[in-house]
C-alpha positions, 0 to 999 in steps of 0.5 A, a space after each residue: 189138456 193143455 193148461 195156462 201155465 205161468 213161469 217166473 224164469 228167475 233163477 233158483 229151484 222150480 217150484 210148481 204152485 197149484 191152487 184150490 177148487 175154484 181157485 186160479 193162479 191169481 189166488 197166488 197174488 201174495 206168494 208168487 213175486 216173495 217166493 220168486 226171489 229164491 225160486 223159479 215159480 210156476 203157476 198154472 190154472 188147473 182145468 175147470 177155472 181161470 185161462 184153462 178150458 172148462 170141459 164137461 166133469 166130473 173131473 178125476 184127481 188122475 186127470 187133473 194131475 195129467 195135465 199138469 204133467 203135460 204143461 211141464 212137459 210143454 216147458 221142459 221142466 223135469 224136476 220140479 218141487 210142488 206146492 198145492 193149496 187144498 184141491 191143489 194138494 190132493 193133485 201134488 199127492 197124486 203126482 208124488 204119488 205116481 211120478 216120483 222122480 219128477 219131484 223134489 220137495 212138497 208142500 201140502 197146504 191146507 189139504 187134505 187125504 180125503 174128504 169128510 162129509 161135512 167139507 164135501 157138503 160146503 164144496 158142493 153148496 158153492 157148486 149148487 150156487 153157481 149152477 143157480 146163476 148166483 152172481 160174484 156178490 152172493 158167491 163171496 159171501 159164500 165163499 168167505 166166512 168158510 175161508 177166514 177166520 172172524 177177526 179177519 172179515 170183521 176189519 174196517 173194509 176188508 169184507 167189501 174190498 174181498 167182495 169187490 175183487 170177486 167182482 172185478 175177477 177177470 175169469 169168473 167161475 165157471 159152474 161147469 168148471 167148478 162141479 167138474 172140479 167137485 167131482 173130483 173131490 168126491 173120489 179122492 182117497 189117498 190115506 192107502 197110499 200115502 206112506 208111498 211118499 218118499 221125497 222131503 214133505 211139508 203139511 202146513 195147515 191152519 189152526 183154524 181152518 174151518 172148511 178143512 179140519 187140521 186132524 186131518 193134516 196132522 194124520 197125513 205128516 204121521 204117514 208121510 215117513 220123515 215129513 214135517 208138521 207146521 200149524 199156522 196160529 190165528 189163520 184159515 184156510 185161506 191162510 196163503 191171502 190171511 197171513 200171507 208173510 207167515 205162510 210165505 216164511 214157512 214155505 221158503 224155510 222149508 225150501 231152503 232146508 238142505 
């Protein structure tokens, strides 16, 4: 299937950014011109959201990370380092998983090795929303109270300017998209092979990440041999758009790291 891909064409090494469930490329917005001052950046909308198609789901990991395969393909990149966000990170597993010698470095950022019961409830409460027909206004308030930490939404005007930019979002969500994407969590389980991951990894999640429990994290850097383990103070899950300057410094360290 072939994906909207973006490429930065600045000089460095490649670095792939691949977003969460219900996420697109532009939930990237605070990463991609920082991080293209020291890489070639490349973001994609995964299917099911954004200016990718929205096919009928469930969706599979395996799929999902096929199209990706297929869109570096398209832009001649052989060898590419991974940085996925939640969903994202469960595709960059499967690919370093399955397509060693594609990948340099990995990141995984609040994500997870499978998928507890209570997590998988929130995601498919978001889902049931959208298949509703809930608006963007009822979906953020949604959404965000799982995404960030209190002290964040409670600033003067930060709830409603969050609101506000799932407004005006040029792509909606899709509810097929989206369940498709769901579908795909539901299958997910790499705790059997992650020991498999050879290349140089980082697990960077959030102290409190209140969709996903950073336990998890922590379990996934002690079965990735060599991997280093970075908890992120005073954020969520949504850490990349919370603390951006943070998030961003801990994955360039990372990226610069002989």
């Amino acid at each position: 299937m072939r994906l909207y891909f973006e490429d930065s064409q600045t000089p460095g090494p490649a670095l792939l950014l691949i977003a969460g469930l219900a996420s697109d490329s532009l939930s990237w917005v605070m990463q991609r011109e920082v991080l293209a001052q020291h890489c070639r950046v490349i973001t994609c909308d995964n299917r099911g959201v954004g200016r990718s198609p929205k096919p009928p789901g469930p969706y599979t990991v395996a799929e999902m990370a096929d199209d990706i395969i297929e869109g570096l393909d398209g832009l001649g990149i052989s060898q590419v380092s991974l940085l996925g966000h939640s969903l994202g990170g469960a595709l960059a597993q499967h690919l370093a998983i399955t397509r060693p010698q594609r990948f340099e470095r990995l990141i995984l950022a609040c994500s997870f090795s499978h998928v507890e019961a209570r997590t998988l409830a929130i995601l498919e409460s978001w889902s049931d929303c959208l298949a509703l027909g809930a608006g963007p206004e009822l979906m953020g308030k949604c959404l965000f109270p799982w995404l960030y930490t209190e002290e964040f939404l409670n600033r003067p005007g930060m709830l409603e300017g969050a609101l506000q930019a799932m407004r005006l979002h040029p792509y909606p969500l899709d509810p097929q998209g989206v369940a498709g994407q769901g579908g795909a969590l539901r299958q997910f389980d790499s705790r059997a092979q992650l020991s498999q991951i050879q290349i140089p990894t980082l697990v960077l999640t959030a102290a409190r990440d209140g969709l996903v429990n950073p336990a998890i994290s922590r379990a996934m850097a002690a079965s990735i041999a060599g991997s280093q383990f970075v908890q992120l103070a005073d954020t969520a899950h949504a850490c990349l758009l919370e603390t951006p300057d943070v998030f961003n410094e801990a994955v360039l360290q990372f990226m610069k790291k002989p």
